[in-house]
C-alpha positions in Angstrom: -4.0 -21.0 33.6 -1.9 -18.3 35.2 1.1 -16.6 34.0 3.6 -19.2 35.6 1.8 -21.9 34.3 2.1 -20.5 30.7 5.8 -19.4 30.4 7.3 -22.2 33.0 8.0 -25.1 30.4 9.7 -22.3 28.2 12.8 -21.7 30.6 15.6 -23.8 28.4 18.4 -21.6 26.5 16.5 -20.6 23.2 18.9 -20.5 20.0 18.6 -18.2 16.9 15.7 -18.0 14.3 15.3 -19.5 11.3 15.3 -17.1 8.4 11.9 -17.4 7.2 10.3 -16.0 4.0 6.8 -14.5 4.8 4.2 -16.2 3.1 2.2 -13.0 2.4 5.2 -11.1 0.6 4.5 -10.7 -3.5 7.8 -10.9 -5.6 6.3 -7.6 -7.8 7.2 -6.0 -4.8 10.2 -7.5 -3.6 13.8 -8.5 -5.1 15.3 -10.9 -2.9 16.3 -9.8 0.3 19.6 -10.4 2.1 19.4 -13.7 4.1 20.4 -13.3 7.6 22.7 -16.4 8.3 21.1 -17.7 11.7 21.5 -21.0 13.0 18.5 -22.9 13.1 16.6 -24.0 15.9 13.1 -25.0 17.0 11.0 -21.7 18.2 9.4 -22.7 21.3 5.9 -23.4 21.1 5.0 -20.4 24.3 6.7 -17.8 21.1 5.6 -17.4 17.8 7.8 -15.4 15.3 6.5 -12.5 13.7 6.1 -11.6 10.1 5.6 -8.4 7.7 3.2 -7.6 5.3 2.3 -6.0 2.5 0.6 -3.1 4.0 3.8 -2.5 6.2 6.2 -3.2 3.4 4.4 -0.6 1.1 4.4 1.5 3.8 8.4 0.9 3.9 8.2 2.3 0.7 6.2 5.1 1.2 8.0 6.4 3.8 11.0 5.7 2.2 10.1 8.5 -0.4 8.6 10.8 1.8 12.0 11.0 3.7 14.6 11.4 0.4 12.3 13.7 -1.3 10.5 15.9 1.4 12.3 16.0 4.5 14.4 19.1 5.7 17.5 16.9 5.5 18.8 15.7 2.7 19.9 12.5 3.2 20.3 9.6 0.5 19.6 5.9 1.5 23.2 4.8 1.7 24.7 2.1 3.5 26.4 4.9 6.0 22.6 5.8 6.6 22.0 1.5 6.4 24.3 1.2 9.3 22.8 4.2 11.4 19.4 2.6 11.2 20.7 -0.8 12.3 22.3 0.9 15.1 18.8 2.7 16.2 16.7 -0.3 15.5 19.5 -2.1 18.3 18.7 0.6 20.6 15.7 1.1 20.7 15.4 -3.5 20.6 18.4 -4.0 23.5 19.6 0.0 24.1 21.0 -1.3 27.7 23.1 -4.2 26.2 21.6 -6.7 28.5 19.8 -8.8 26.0 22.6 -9.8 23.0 25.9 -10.8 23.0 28.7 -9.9 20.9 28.4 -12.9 19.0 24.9 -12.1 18.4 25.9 -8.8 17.3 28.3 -10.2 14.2 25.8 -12.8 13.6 23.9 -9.8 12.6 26.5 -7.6 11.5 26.5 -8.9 7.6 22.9 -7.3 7.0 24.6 -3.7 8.0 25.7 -2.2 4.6 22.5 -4.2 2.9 20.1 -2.7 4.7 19.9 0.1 2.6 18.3 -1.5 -0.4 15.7 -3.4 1.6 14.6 0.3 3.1 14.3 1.1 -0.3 12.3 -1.5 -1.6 10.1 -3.0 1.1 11.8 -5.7 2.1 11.3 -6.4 5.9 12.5 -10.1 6.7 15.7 -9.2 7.6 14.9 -6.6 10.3 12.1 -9.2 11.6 14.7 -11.9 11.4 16.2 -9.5 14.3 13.0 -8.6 15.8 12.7 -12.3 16.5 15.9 -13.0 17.5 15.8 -10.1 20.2 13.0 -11.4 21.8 14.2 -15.1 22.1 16.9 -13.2 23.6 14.6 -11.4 26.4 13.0 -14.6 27.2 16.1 -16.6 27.7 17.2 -13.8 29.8 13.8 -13.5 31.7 13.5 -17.1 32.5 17.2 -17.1 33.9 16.4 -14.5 36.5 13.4 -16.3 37.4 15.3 -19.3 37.8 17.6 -17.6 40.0 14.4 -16.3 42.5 13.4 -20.2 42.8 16.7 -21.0 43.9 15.9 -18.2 46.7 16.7 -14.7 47.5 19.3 -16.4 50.0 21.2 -17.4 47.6 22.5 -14.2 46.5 25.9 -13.1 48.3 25.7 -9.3 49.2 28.7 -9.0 50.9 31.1 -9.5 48.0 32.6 -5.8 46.8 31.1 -5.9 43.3 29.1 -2.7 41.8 27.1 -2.5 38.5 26.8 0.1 35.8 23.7 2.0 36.1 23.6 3.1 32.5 25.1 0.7 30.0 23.7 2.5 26.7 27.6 2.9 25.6 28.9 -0.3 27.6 30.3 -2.8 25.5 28.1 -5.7 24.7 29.1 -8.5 26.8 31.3 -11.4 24.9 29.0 -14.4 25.6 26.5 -16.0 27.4 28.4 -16.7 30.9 29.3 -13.2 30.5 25.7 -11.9 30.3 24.5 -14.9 33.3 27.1 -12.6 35.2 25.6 -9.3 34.3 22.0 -11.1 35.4 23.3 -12.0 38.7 24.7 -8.2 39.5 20.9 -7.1 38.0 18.7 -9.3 40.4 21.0 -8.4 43.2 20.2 -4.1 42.4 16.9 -4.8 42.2 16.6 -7.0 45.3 19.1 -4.1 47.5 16.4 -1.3 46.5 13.7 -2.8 47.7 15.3 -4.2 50.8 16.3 -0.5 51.5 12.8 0.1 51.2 12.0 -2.1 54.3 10.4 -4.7 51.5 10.8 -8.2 53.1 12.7 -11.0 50.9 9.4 -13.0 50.4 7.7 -9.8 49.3 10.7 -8.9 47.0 10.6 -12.2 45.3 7.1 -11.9 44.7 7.6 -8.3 43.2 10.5 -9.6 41.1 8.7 -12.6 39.9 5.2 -10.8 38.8 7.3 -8.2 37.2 9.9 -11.0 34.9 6.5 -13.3 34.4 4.8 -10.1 33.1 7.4 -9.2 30.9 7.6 -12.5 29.4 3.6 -12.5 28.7 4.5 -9.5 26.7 7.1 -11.3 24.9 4.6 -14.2 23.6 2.2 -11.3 23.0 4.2 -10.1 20.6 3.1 -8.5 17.1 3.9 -8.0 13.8 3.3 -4.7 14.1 5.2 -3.8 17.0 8.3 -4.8 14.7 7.1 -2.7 12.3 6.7 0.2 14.2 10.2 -0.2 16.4 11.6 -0.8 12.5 10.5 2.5 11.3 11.3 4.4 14.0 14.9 3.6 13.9 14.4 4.7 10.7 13.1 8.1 11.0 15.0 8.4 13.8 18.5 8.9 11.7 16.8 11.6 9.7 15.5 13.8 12.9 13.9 12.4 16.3 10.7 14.5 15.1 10.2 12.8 12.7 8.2 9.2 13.2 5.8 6.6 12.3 2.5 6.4 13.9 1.0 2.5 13.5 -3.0 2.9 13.0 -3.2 2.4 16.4 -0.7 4.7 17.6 -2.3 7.6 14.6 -5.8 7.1 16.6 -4.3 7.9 20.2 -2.3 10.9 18.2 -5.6 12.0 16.5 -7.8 11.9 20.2 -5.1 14.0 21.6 -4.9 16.4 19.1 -8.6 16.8 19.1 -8.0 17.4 23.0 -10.7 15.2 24.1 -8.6 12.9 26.1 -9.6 12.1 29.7 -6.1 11.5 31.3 -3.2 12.8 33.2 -2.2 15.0 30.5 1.1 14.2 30.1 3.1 13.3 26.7 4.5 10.0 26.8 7.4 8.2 24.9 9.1 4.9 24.3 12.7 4.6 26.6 14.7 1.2 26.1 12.2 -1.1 28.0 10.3 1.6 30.2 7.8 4.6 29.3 9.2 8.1 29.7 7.9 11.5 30.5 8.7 13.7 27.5 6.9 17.0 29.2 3.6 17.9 30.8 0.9 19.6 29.6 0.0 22.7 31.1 -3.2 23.1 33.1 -3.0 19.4 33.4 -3.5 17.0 36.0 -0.2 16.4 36.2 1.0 19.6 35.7 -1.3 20.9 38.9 -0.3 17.9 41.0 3.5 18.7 40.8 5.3 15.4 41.6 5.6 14.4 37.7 8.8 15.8 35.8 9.8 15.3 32.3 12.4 12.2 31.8 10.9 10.4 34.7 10.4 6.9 34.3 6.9 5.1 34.3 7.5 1.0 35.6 4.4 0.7 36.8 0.4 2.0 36.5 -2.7 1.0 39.2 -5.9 2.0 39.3 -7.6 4.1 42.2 -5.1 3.7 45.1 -4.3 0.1 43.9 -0.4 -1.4 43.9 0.9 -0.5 40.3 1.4 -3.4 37.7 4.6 -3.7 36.3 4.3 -1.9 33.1 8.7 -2.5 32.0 8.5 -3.7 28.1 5.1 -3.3 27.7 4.4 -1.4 24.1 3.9 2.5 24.7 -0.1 2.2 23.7 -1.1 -0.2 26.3 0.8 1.7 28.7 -1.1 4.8 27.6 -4.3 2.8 27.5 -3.7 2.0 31.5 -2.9 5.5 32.7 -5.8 6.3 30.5 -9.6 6.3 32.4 -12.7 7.9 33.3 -12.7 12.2 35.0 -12.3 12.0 38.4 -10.6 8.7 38.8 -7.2 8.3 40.6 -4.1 6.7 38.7 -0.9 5.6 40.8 2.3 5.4 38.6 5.2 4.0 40.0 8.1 6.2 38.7 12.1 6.0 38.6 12.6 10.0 39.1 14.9 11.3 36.5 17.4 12.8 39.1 17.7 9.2 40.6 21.1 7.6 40.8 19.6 4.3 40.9 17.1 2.5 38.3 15.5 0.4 41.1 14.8 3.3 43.6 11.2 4.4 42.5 8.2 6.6 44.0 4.4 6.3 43.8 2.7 9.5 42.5 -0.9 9.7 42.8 -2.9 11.6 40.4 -6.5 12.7 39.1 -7.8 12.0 36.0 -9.1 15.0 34.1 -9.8 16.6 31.0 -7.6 19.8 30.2 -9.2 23.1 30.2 -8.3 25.4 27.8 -9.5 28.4 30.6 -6.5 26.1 32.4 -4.0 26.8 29.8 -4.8 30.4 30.2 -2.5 33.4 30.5 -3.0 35.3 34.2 -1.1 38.2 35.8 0.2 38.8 39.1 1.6 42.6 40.5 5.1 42.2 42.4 6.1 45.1 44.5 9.5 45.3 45.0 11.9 47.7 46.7 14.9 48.8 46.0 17.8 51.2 46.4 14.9 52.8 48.6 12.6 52.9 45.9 9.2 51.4 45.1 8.8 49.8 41.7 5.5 48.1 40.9 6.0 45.3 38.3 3.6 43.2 36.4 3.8 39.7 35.8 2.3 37.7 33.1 2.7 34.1 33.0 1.4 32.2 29.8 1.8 28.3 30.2 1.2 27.6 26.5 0.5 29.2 23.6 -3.1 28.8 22.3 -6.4 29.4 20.7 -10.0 28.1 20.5 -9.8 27.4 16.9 -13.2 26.0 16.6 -14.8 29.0 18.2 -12.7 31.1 16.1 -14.5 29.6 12.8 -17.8 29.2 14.1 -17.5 33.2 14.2 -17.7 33.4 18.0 -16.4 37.1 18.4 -15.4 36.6 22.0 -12.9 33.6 21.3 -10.1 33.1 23.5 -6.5 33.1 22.4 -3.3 33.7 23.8 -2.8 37.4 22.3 -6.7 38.5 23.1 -6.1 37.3 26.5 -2.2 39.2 27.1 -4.1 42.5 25.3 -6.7 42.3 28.2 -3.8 41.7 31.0 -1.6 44.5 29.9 -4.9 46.8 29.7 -5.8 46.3 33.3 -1.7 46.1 34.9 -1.4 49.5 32.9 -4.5 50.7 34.8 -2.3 49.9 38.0 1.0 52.1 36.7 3.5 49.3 36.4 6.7 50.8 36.0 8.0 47.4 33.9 6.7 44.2 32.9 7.7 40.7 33.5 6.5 37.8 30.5 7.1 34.1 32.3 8.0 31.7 29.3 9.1 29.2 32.0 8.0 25.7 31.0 6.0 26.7 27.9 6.2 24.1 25.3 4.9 25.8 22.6 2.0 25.7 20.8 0.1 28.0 18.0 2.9 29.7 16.0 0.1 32.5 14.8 -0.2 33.2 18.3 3.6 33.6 19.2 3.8 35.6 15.8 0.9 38.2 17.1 2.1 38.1 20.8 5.2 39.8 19.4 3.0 42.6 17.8 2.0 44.0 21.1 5.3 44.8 22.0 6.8 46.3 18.6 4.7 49.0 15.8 4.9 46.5 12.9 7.7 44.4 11.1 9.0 40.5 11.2 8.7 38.0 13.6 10.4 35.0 12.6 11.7 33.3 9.4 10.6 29.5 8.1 12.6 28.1 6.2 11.5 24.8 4.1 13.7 22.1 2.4 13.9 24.0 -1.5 15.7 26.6 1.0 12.5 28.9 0.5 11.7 31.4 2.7 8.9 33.0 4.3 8.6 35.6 6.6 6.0 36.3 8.9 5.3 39.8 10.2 3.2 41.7 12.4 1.3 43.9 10.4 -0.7 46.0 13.4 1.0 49.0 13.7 -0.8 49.2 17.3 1.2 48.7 20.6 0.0 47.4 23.4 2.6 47.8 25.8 5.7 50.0 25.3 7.5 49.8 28.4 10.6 47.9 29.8 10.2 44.0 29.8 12.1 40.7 31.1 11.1 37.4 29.9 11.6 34.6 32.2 12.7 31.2 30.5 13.8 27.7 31.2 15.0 24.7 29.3 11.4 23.5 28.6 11.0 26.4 27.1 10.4 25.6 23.5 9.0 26.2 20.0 6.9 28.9 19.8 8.3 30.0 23.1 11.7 30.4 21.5 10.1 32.4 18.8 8.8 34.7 20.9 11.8 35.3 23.3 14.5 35.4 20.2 11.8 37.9 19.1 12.1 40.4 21.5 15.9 40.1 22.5 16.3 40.8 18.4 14.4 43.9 18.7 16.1 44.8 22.0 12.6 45.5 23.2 13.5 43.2 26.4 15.7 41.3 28.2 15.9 37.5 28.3 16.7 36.3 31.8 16.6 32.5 32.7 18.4 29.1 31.7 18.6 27.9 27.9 15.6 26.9 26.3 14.8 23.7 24.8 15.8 24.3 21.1 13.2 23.0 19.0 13.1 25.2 16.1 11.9 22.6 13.3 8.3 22.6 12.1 6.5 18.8 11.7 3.7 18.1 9.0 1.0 14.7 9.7 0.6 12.6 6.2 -1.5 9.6 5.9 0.1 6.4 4.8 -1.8 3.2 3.3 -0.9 1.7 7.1 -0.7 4.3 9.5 0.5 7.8 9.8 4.3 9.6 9.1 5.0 13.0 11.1 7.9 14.6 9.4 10.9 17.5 9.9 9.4 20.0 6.9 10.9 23.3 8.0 13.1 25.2 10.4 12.6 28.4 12.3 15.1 31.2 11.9 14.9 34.3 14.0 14.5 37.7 12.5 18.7 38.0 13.3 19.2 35.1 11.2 19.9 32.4 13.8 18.3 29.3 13.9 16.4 28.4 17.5 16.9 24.2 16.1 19.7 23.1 18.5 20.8 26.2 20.4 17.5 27.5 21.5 17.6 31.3 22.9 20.4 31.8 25.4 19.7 34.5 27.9 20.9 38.0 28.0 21.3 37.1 32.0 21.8 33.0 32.8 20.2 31.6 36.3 21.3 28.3 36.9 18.9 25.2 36.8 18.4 21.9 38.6 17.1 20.6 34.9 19.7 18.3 33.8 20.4 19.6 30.1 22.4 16.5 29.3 19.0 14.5 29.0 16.6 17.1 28.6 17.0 19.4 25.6 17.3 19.0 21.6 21.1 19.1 21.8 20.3 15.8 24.2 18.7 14.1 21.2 20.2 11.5 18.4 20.3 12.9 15.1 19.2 16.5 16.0 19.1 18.6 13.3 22.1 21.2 13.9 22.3 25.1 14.4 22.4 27.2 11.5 21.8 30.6 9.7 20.5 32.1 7.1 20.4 36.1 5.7 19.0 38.6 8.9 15.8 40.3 7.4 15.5 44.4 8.1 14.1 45.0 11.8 14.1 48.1 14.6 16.2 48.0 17.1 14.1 49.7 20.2 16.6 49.6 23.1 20.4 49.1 22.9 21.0 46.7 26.5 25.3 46.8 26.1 26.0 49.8 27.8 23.8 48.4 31.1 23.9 44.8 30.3 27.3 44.2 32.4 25.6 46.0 35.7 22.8 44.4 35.2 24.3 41.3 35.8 27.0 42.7 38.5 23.8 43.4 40.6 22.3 39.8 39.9 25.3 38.5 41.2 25.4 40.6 44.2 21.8 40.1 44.8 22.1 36.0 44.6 25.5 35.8 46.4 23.7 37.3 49.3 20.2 35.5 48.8 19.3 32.6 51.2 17.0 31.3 48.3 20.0 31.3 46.1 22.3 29.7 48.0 20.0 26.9 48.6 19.0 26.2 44.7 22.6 26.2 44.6 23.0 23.4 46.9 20.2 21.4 45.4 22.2 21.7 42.0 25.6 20.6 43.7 23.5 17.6 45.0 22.3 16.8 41.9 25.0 16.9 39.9 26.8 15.1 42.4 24.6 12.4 41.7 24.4 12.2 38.2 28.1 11.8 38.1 27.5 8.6 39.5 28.1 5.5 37.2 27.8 2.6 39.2 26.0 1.8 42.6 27.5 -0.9 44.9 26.3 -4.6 45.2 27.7 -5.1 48.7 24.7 -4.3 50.9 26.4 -2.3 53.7 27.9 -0.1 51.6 25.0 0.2 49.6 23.0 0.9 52.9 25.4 3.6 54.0 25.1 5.4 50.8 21.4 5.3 50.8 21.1 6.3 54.1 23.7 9.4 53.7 21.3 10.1 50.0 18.2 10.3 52.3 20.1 12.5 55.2 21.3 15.4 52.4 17.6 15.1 50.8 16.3 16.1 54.2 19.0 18.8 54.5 17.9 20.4 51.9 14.1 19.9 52.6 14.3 21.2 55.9 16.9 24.2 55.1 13.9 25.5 52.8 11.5 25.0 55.6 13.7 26.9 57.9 14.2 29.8 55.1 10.0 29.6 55.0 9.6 29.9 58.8 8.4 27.0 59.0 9.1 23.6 61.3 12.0 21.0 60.0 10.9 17.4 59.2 12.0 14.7 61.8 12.3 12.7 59.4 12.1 12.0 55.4 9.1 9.4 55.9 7.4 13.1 57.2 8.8 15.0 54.5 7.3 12.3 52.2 3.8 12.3 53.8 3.9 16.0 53.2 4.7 16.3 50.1 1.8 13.7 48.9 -0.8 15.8 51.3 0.5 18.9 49.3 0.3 16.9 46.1 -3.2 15.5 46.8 -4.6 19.3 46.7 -2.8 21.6 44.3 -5.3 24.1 44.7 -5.3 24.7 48.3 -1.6 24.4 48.5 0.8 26.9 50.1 3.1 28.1 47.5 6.2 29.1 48.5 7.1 32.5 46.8 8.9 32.3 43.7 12.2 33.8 44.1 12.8 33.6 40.6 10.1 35.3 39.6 11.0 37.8 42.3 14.1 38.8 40.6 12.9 38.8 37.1 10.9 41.8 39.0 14.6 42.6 40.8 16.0 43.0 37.1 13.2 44.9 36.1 13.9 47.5 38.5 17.3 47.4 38.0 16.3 48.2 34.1 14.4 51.0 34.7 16.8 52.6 37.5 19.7 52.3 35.1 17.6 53.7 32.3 16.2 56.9 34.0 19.8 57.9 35.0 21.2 57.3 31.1 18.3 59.9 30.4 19.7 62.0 33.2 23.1 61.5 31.7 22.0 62.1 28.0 19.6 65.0 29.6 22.8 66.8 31.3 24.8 66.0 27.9 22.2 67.9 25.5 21.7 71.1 28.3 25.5 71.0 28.0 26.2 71.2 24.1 23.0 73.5 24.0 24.6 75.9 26.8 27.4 77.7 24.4 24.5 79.3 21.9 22.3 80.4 24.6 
């Protein structure tokens, strides 16, 4: 029986479920739980509702403890906590508002404030009561679309002035059911305009659009009760920190094999978004990573294997996704992506990649020499870039004296670049996630004689301090470190590290600001990660929230409205706590305001500049963009004057390169999958960044050798009288 054949006879309006007592429940663990007052209806035979049980609900309970009595927050159960959770669980259920109706919203409204004793106690009904009712939801929605593709692409009038919202997470939900039959119509028709500005034919567009609603709808009827569960618990978490989350057994196995970093994959970290998979970052020395074309916050809709057309993968659970994109070294997975600088959900790109296992020798620190000139001077500068920070933990217990680690690794570096007479240094941070705090916490002790490093702080508001305690330095000369905004964690640590002890400068974008530490504890069902402690930086700051903002800011294309901890619900906020005693090598205020005046001038002349610039404009242009147009000529006109200013740009960079334009965007496109399809052997174009991290540098050390002139002339002079 195919697909069609199986979710056909199901296309009639579905009404609300029945509020059902699960059989399986055990009144010594339950009091009665608040009845959710739907009207009752037959459950089509295609859907079967799902139900708790006692291992979740004692999980419920478990977690519930864990999160009043051991979080960093302290939060009570409440019903103001009852009505945040509700809110999540909607979210993450319907978080476009394109499933309910407000009349299904205060049909469910009464549980809001009652929620807070069933968290407390087990009891799950009423949030699978909602589960339930969600998902008759999807399918009544579902089967209308596909009743409007047999009626015929044709059908659809493209020439009416109409638009749709492209994000509707804050829309209002729509009144009724005519109201949301609207909404449906303005969807098909977006989805049906990107393709056919694709060059897809109508038939082929149908066909796309059907596979993809048919698929969805087999997910639907696949439904389990642990997939409730799990979406349940999450919104519960969620209120106390977004770090903080349940892991079903199945979900805890895929967390334990990539922990254990024996994956076979793309290397990429993955997360639940509405109905579609999202990037959350890559892992560096990864597949992805190397092939380039995957960013954080993209989209995954759809996964093929080895050069086939990807399967529609929107509302599929996040571990079957993950088990898709998952295969065997050397294999080839095609994701079909929405990019996350696109101003339209249905424009998508393919992105080939190459399965692989990541190689800590991958991960590994390596250094570079820049030679730069300036002011008619020479100034040799080294560069040290560190992707992640890391450490072969199980060579370091077997004993294995030659173990690599992030700070063995930099020692060596510095050694030889000091055998070359840099005159400064240059630490890239850019796009380092994190990783071993131990290893952040020693990195810092080759720049500084001994003393603290950062401050964790747990929820009895106890302290510890951790401190470099080798009085050895490995490098006492003039550094920058280069950051971004995925510049996180341990990352931060390091860079708030060294702008406390003035012993460099921090030059970049924002970073990330995760400054909260997460612990794994085993439930009866499953596994909960939880928010246990917060870093604090030897000033007293807190990285949580702010992150490390540079001594000089370069601006980004990264949009740090979606990317970011200060992007996330329920982030835990920016604080301080008491500064602990530390040296204070270098004093940067009386240079600090000509070091940037020469940035400035430096980029307001630079080509490169000027076009990063551009690309920014662009983008943010874009993401200003609310709504797309439904009338097809318009939309067409606006597509085509999109693709015109991507080539722009494109070709302005080729031209800055020496290189030949693009004639067109199909060639740009081609190229950039040839360059994709062979990181290795790939032309990098020079990093201008990195190039005036080395600019800064030089700057430093100019500015420094003529304050020693200036103090120089200053002692000769007081000296001079008693001579």
């Amino acid at each position: 029986m195919t697909i069609a054949e199986t979710v056909r006879p199901a296309r009639q309006p579905l009404s609300v479920l029945t509020n059902k007592v699960c059989r399986s429940l055990t009144l010594a663990l339950f009091v009665a739980a608040p009845a959710l007052a739907f009207a009752k209806a037959e459950i089509p035979d295609a859907y079967q509702p799902v139900a708790p049980t006692i291992e979740q609900a004692r999980a419920n309970i478990l977690i519930a403890r864990q999160l009043q009595f051991t979080h960093f927050r302290d939060l009570s159960i409440n019903e103001e906590v009852s009505g945040e959770v509700l809110d999540g669980y909607l979210d993450y259920l319907d978080g476009q508002r394109i499933y309910l109706t407000q009349k299904d919203i205060d049909t469910i409204s009464p549980v809001r404030d009652e929620l807070a004793t069933a968290l407390k106690t087990g009891q799950l009904q009423p949030a699978f009561d909602i589960y339930n009712l969600v998902q008759e939801r999807v399918i009544d929605r579902l089967n209308f679309a596909l009743n409007l593709l047999d009626k015929g692409i044709g059908s659809l009038d493209f020439s009416k002035n109409e638009s749709i919202q492209l994000d509707r997470a804050k829309a209002d939900w729509e009144p009724d059911k005519a109201a949301l039959d609207a909404l449906w119509v303005k969807r098909l028709k977006n989805a049906v305009l990107a393709q056919r500005l694709n060059g897809t034919d109508d038939e082929t567009i149908a066909d796309n659009l059907r596979q993809r609603y048919e698929g969805q709808l087999k997910r639907v009827y696949q439904a389990r009760s642990e997939d409730a569960f799990q979406a349940y618990m999450n919104a519960f978490t969620g209120v106390w920190d977004p770090h903080t989350s349940y892991f079903s057994p199945r979900v805890s196995e895929n967390f334990n094999i990539n922990m254990s970093l024996s994956l076979e994959g793309i290397g990429a970290v993955l997360q639940s978004d509405n109905e579609y998979t999202k990037v959350v970052r890559l892992v560096p020395g990864g597949p992805a990573s190397k092939q380039g074309q995957l960013k954080p916050a993209d989209r995954i809709v759809g996964v093929g294997q080895d050069g086939e057309k990807p399967k529609n993968v929107i509302g599929w659970r996040l571990d079957e996704v993950v088990d898709l994109i998952r295969g065997p070294r050397n294999s080839t997975v095609s994701l079909e992506v929405i990019p996350a600088n696109a101003t339209d959900e249905s424009v998508t790109k393919t992105i080939n990649i190459k399965r692989d296992k990541v190689k800590l020798e991958e991960q590994s620190a390596s250094k570079d020499v820049l030679h730069i000139q300036q002011n008619g001077k020479d100034y040799t500068v080294g560069v040290i870039t560190l992707p992640t920070f890391y450490a072969d933990f199980q060579a370091m217990q077997a004993g294995d004296p030659n173990y690599k680690s992030t700070t063995r690794d930099v020692r060596k570096l510095l050694d030889e670049l000091k055998q070359e007479k840099i005159d400064g240094l240059v630490i890239d941070l850019r796009n380092n996630g994190g990783g071993a705090l131990q290893e952040a916490n020693d990195l810092v002790g080759l720049f500084i004689d001994q003393g603290p490093t950062v401050q964790v702080r747990n929820a009895n508001n106890e302290v510890q301090v951790l401190e470099d305690e080798d009085p050895s330095v490995a490098y006492d000369g003039p550094m920058v470190v280069l950051v971004n905004r995925m510049s996180a964690s341990a990352s931060e640590i390091f860079a708030g590290a060294i702008q406390d002890y003035g012993r460099g400068l921090v030059v970049g974008s924002q970073t990330f600001g995760k400054g909260t530490v997460q612990a794994v504890r085993p439930l009866n069902h499953g596994q909960l990660k939880i928010t246990q402690s917060k870093f604090y930086r030897i000033s007293g700051g807190s990285t949580q929230h702010k992150g490390v903002i540079p001594d000089i800011e370069i601006p980004t294309r990264i949009d740090k409205s979606r990317i970011g901890e200060d992007a996330l619900e329920h982030a835990l906020p920016w604080d301080q706590i008491e500064a602990v005693p530390h040296t204070r090598y270098f004093d940067f205020s009386h240079i600090i305001s000509t070091l940037r005046d020469r940035h400035d001038a430096r980029f307001a002349k630079s080509p490169d500049f000027k076009l990063l610039q551009r690309e920014i404009d662009f983008l943010n242009e874009q993401r200003k963009q609310s709504t797309v147009s439904l009338n097809e000529t318009k939309r067409k006109a606006q597509y085509e004057q999109l693709e015109q200013t991507q080539l722009a740009i494109a070709n302005a960079r080729r031209q800055l390169n020496g290189e030949t334009p693009f004639e067109s965007l199909d060639a740009l496109e081609k190229w950039q999958d040839e360059q994709a399809a062979d990181p290795d052997s790939a032309e990098n174009d020079a990093d201008f960044l990195l190039k005036e991290g080395g600019h800064i540098m030089a700057d430093m050390v100019d500015l420094d050798r003529k304050m020693a002139s200036i103090e120089k002339t200053r002692q000769v002079a007081v000296q001079a009288p008693t001579n």
